[in-house]
N, C-alpha and C positions, 0 to 999 in steps of 0.2 A: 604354491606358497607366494605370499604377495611379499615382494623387497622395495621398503617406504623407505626415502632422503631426509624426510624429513617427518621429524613429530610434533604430537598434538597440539604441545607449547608454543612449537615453531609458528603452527598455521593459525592459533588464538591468537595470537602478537600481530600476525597478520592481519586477520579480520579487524582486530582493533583499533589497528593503526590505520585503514580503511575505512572504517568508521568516524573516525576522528577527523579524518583528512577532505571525507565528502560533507562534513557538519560546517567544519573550517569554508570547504568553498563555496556554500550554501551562503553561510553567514553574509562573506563576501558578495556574495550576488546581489544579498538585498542590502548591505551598505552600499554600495554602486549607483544604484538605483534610487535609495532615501537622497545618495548626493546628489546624482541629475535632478531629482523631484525638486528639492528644495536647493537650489544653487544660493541663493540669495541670502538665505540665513546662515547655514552650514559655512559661508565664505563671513558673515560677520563674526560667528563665533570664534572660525581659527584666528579670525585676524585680533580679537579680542584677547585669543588663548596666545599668540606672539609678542602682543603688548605687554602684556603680565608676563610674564617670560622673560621675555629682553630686559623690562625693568627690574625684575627681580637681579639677573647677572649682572647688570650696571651698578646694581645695588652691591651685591656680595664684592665685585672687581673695587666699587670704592671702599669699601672697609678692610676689603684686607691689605686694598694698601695704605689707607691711615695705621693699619696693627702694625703693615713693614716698619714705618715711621717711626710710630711711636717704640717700639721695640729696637731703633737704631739711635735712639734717644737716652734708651736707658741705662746702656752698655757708656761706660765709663773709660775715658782717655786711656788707660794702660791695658784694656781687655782683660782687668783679672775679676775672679770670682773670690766669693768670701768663701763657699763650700768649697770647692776646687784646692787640690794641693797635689802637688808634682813635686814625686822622690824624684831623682837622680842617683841610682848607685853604682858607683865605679869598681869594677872587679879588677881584685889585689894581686899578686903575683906571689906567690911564696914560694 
């Protein structure tokens, strides 16, 4: 009698995650490699893709704080709201 730790599922989840994992370092090899080939372009590109990037978060940091602004603009001297209404109920003693 053969006594197995582990089953079928256990060792397909394996093989697949194995598979997965040599695809994954494969990939990697020949990115590596496309980098060292072409240094030259690959280094304009990123620098092209952090240009566009940087400007964009330059962008969104100045508008949301024109929105801080302008939204510290609109709030009114006494802080009240027209929707907004605050009960106060005092409990009585009898």
């Amino acid at each position: 009698m053969l006594f197995n730790f582990y089953s079928n599922s256990f060792n397909e989840i394996s093989k697949t995650y194995a598979k997965g994992l040599l695809i994954i370092g494969l990939l990697l090899i020949g990115f590596g490699i496309l980098v060292w080939i072409f240094k030259e372009i690959l280094a304009g590109v990123a620098a092209a893709i952090f240009f566009v990037v940087g400007f964009l978060c330059c962008f969104n940091a100045v508008r949301i704080f024109l929105g801080t602004i302008h939204a510290g603009q609109e709030q009114s001297n006494d802080c009240r709201s027209d929707n907004v209404r605050v009960r106060i109920e005092q409990e009585r003693d009898i």
